[in-house]
C-alpha positions as a Markdown table, in Angstrom:
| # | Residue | x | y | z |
|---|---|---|---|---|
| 1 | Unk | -11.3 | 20.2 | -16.8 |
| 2 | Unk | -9.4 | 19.6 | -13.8 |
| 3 | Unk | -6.6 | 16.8 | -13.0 |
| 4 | Unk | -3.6 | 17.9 | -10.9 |
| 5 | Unk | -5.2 | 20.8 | -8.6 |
| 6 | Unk | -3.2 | 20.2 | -5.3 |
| 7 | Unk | -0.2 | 17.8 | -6.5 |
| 8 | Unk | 3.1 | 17.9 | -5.5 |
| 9 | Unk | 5.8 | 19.8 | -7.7 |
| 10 | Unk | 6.9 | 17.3 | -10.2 |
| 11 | Unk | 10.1 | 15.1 | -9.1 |
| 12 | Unk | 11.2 | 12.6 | -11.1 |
| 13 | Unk | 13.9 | 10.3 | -9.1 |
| 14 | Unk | 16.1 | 9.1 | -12.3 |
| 15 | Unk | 18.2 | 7.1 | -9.4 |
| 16 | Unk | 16.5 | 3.8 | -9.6 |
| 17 | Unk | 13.7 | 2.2 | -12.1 |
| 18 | Unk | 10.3 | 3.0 | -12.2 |
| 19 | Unk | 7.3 | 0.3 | -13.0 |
| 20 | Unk | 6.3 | 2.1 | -15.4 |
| 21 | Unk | 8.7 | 3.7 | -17.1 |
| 22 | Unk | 10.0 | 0.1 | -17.4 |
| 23 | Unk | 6.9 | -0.9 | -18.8 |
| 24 | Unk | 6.7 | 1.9 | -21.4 |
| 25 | Unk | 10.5 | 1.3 | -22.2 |
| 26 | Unk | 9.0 | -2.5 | -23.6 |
| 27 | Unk | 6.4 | -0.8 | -25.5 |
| 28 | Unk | 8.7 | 1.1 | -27.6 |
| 29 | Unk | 7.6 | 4.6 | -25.7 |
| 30 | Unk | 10.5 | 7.7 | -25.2 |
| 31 | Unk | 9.3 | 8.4 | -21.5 |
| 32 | Unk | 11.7 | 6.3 | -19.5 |
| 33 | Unk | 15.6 | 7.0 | -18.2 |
| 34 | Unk | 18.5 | 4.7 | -19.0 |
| 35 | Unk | 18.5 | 2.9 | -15.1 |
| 36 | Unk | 15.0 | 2.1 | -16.6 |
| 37 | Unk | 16.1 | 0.8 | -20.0 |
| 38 | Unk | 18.8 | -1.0 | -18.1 |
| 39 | Unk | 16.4 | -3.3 | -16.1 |
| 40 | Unk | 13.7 | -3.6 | -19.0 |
| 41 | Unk | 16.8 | -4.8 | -21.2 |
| 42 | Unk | 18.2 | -7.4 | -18.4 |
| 43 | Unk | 14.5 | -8.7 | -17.5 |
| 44 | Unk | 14.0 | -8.9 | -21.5 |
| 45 | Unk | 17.0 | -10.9 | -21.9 |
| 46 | Unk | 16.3 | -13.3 | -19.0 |
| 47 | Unk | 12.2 | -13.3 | -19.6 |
| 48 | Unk | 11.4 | -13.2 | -23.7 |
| 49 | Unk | 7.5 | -13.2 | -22.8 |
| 50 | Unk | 7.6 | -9.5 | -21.4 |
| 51 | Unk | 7.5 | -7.6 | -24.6 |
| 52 | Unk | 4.8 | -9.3 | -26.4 |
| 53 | Unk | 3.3 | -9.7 | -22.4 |
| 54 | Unk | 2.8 | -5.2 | -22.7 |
| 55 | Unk | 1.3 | -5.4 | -25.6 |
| 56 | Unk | -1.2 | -7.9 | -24.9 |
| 57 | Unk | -2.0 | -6.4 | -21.6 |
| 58 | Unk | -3.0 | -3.2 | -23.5 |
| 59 | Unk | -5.3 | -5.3 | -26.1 |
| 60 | Unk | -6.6 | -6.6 | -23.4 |
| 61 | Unk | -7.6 | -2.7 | -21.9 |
| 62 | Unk | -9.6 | -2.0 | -25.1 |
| 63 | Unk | -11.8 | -4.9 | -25.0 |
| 64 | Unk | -11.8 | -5.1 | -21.4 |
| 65 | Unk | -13.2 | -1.3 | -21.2 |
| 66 | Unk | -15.2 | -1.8 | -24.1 |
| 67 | Unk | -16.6 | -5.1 | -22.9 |
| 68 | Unk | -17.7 | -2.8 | -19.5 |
| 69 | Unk | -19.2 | 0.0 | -21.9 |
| 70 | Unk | -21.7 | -2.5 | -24.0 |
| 71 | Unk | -23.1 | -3.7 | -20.5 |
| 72 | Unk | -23.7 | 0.3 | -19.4 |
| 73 | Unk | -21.0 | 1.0 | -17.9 |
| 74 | Unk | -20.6 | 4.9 | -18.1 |
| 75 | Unk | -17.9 | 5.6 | -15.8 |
| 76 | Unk | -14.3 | 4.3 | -15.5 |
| 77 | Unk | -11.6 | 4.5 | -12.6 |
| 78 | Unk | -8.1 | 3.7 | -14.3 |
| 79 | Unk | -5.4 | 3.3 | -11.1 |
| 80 | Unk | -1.9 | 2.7 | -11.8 |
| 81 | Unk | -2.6 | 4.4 | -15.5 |
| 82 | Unk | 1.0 | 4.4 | -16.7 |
| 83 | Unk | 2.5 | 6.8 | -19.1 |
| 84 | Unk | -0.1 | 7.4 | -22.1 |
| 85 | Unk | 0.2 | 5.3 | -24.8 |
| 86 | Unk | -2.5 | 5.5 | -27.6 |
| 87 | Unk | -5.3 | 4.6 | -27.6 |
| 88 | Unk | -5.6 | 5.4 | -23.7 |
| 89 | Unk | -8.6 | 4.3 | -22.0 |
| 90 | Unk | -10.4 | 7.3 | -21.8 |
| 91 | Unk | -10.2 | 7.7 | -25.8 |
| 92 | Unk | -11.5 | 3.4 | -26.0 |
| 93 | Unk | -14.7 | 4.5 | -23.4 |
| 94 | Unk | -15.8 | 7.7 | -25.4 |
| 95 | Unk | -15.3 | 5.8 | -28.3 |
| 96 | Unk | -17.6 | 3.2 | -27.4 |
| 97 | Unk | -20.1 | 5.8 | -25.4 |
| 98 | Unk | -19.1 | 9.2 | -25.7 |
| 99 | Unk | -20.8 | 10.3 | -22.3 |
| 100 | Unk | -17.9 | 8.4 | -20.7 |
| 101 | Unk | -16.9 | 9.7 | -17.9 |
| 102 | Unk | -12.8 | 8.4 | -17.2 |
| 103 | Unk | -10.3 | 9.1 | -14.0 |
| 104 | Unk | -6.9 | 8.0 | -13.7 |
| 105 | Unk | -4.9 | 8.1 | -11.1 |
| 106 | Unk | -0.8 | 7.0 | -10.7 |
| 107 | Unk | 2.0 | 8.1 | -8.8 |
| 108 | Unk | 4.2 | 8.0 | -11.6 |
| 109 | Unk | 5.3 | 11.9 | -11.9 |
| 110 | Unk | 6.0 | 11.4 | -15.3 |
| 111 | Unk | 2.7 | 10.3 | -16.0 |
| 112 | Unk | 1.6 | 13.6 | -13.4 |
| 113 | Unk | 3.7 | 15.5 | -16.8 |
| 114 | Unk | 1.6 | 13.6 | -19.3 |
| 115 | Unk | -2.1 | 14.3 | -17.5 |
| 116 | Unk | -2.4 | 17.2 | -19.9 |
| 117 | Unk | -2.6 | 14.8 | -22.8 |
| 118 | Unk | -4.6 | 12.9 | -20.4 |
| 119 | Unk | -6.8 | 15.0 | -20.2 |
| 120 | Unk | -8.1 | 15.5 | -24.1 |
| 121 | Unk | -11.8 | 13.4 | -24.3 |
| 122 | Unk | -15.0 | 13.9 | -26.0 |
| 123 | Unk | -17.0 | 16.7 | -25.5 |
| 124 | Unk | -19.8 | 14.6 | -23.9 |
| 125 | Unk | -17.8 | 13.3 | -21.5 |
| 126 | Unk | -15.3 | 14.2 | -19.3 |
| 127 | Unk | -11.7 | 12.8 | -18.4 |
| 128 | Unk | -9.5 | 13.7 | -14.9 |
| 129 | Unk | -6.2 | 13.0 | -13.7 |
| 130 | Unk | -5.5 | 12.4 | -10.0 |
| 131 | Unk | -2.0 | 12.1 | -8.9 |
| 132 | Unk | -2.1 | 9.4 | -6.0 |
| 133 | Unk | -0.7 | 6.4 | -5.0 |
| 134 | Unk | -3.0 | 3.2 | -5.2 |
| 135 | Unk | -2.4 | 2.4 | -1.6 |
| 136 | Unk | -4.2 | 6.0 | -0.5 |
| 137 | Unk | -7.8 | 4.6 | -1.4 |
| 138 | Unk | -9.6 | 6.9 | 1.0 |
| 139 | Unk | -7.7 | 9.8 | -1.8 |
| 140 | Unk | -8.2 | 8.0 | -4.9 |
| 141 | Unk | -12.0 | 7.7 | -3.7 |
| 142 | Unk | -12.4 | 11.2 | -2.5 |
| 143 | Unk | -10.9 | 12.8 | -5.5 |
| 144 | Unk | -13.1 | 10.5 | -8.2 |
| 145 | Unk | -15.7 | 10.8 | -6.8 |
| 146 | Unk | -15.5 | 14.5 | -7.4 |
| 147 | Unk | -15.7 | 14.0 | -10.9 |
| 148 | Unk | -17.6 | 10.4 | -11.0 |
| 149 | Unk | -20.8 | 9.4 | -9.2 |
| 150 | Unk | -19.6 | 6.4 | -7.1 |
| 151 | Unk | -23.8 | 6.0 | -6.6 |
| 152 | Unk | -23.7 | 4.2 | -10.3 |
| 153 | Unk | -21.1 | 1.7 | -11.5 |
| 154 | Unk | -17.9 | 2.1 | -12.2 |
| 155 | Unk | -15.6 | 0.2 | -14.2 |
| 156 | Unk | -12.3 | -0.6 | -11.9 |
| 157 | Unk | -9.2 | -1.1 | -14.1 |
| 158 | Unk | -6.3 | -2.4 | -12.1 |
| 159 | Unk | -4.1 | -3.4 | -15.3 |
| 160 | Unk | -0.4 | -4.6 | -14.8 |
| 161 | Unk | -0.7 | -3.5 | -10.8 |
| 162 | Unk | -1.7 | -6.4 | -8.4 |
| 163 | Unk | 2.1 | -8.2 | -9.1 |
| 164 | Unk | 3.9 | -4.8 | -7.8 |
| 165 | Unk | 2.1 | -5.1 | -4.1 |
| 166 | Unk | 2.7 | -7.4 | -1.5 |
| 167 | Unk | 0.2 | -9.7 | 0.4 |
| 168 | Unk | 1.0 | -8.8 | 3.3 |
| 169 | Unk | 2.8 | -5.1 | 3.5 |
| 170 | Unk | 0.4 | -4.0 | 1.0 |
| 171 | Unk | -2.6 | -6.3 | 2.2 |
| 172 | Unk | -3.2 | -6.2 | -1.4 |
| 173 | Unk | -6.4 | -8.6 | -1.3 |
| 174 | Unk | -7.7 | -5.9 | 0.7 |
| 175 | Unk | -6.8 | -2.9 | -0.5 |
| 176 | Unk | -8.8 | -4.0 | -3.8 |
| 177 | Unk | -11.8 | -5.0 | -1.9 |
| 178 | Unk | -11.7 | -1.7 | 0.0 |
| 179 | Unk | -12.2 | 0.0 | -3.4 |
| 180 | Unk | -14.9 | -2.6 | -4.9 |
| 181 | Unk | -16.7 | -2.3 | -1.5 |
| 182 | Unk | -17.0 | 1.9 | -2.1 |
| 183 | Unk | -18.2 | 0.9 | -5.9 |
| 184 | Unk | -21.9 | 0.6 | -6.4 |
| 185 | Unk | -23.8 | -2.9 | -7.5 |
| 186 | Unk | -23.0 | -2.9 | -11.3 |
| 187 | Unk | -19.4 | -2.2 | -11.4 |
| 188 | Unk | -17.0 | -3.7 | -12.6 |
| 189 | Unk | -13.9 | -4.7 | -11.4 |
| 190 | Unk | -10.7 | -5.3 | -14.8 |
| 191 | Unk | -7.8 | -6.9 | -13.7 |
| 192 | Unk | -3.9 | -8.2 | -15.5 |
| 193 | Unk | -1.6 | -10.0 | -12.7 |
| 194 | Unk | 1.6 | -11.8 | -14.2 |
| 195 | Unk | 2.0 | -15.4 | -13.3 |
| 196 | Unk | 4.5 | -18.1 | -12.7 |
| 197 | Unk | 2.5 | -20.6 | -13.8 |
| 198 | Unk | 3.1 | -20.4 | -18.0 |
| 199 | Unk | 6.6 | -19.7 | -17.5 |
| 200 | Unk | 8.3 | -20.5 | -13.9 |
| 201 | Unk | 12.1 | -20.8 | -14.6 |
| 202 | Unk | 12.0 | -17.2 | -16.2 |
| 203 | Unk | 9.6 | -15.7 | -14.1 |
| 204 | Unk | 11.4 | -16.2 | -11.1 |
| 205 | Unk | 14.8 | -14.9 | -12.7 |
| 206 | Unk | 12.6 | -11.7 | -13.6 |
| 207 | Unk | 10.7 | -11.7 | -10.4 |
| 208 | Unk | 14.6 | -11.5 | -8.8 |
| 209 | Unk | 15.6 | -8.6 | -11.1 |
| 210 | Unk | 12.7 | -6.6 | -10.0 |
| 211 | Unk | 13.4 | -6.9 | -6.7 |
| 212 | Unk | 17.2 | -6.1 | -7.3 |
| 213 | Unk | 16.6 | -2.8 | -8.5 |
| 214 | Unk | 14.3 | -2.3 | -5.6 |
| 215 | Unk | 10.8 | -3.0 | -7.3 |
| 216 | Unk | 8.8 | -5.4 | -5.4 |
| 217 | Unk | 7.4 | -8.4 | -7.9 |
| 218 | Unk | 4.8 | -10.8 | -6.8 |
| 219 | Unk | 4.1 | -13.1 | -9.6 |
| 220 | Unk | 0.9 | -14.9 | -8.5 |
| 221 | Unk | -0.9 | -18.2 | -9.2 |
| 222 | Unk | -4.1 | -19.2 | -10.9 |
| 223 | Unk | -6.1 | -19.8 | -7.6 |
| 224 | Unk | -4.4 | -16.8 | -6.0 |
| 225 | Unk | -5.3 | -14.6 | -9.2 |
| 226 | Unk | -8.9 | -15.9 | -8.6 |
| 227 | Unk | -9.0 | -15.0 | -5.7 |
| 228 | Unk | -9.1 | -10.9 | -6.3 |
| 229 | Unk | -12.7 | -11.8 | -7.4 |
| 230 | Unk | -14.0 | -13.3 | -4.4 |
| 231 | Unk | -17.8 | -12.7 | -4.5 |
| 232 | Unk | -18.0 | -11.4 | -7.9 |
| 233 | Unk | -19.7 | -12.7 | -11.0 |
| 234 | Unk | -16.6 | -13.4 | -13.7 |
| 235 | Unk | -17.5 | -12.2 | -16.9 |
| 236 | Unk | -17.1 | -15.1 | -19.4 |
| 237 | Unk | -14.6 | -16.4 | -20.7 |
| 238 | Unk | -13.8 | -16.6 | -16.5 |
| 239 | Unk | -10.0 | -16.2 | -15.6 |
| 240 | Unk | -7.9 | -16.8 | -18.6 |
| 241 | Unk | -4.6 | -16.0 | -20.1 |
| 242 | Unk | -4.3 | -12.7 | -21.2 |
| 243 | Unk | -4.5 | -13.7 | -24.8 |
| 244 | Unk | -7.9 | -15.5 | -24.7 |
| 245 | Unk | -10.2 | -13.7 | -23.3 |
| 246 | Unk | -12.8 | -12.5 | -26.0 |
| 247 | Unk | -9.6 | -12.0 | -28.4 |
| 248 | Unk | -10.0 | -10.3 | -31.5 |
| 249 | Unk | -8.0 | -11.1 | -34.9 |
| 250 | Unk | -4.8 | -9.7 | -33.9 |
| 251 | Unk | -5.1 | -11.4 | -30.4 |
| 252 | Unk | -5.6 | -14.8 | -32.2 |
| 253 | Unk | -2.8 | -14.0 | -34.3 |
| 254 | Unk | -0.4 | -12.7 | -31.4 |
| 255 | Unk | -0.8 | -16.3 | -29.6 |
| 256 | Unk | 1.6 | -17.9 | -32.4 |
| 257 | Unk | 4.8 | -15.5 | -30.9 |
| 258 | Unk | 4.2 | -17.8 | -27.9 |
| 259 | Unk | 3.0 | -17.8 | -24.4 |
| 260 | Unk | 2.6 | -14.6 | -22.2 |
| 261 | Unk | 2.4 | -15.3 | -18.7 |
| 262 | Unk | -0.7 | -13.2 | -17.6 |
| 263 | Unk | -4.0 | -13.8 | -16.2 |
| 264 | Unk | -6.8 | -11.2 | -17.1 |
| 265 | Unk | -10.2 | -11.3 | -16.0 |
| 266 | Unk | -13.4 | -9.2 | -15.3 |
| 267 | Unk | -16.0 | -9.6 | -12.8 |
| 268 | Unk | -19.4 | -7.6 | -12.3 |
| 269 | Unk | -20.5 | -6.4 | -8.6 |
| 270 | Unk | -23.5 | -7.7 | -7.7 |
């Protein structure tokens, strides 16, 4: 197995906060510095949702990907990966087909320190690491489809990422378009985006945080959510709070800690 043939030497800039070493501060993971601890700790105090907000997003990963899997789904394209916390994806998709075939790809070089762990799937399938930056598509493409046949479906998971890029700097509408357009009919496309609409008043105080500590933070509405699925079929439940879509027992039970401010949905490619 291959993953980081060709990456840069790994630098790890400790001077301001990280995305996802924030994130994996929240889900009780080692892999982050304090200057991270110190914004996941002020956005906590400010926004109570963002703990129980983590974990849901990565419930919503397993049933998402396993969701993808029972309609055929063999391959899987995970950008923005994050810093491994089990199960990862790759371990879901060979769990539920063990032919799976998984890339990620993040920008992270912690995670870049972690794709060795990564890297660990079923002997039927495979699983590769690309260290790349979700606004390099032409790369991301390139490299997966080294490993992945972008002639077949592909399951696009974009969990947690959309609310970091901008509308307009990152043309983020159409940097995910430029990806579902290079998929083939069948594939899937598995998105999270946080959302002021459950929780304004501390969603903006987090949002301003963020963007304090030099993260951008783009909280988005339901309609504008909706939008990343323009011409796509919406796998039902539709767009939905993070919480209910297809939730299993310890979903349902979760939803009693209180809201979490998160769309999720997942569309098929005609």
């Amino acid at each position: 197995m291959t993953g980081s043939d060709g990456a840069p030497p790994t630098v790890i800039d400790t001077s301001r906060p990280h995305p996802a070493r924030v994130y994996d501060w929240w889900l009780g993971g080692k892999d982050n510095y304090p200057v991270d601890e110190e914004l996941a700790r002020r956005i906590l105090a400010v926004d109570g949702t963002v703990v129980r907000g983590a974990r849901a997003n990565r419930r919503f990963m397993h049933r998402a990907v396993r969701a993808a899997a029972a309609a055929g789904v063999r391959q899987f394209l995970d950008i923005g990966t994050g810093i491994p916390t089990e199960p990862n994806l790759h371990q879901v998709a060979q769990g539920a087909a063990a032919d799976a075939r998984v890339v990620y790809a993040d920008n992270d070089p912690i995670v870049l320190r972690h794709a060795e762990a990564l890297l660990h799937g079923s002997a039927e399938g495979s699983t590769e690491y690309i260290h790349a930056d979700v606004r390099d598509p032409d790369t991301i493409l390139r490299r997966a489809g080294e490993s992945l046949d972008l002639d077949r479906p592909v399951a696009l998971s974009l969990i947690a990422l959309t609310h970091y890029l901008d509308d307009a700097a990152d043309d983020v509408y159409g940097l995910v378009k430029r990806y579902v357009d290079r998929l083939a009919p069948g594939s899937h496309l598995i998105l999270t985006q946080v959302t002021p609409d459950l929780s304004p008043e501390s969603m903006a105080r987090a949002a301003e945080l963020f963007r304090a500590g030099g993260t951008p933070f783009h909280p988005r509405t339901l309609p504008e959510f909706r939008r990343f699925f323009d011409g796509l079929e919406l796998l039902g439940p539709g767009v939905i709070p993070v919480h209910g879509w297809r939730p299993e027992p310890e979903d349902v039970a979760a939803q009693v800690e209180g809201v979490v401010p998160v769309y999720a949905g997942v569309a098929r490619k005609p």
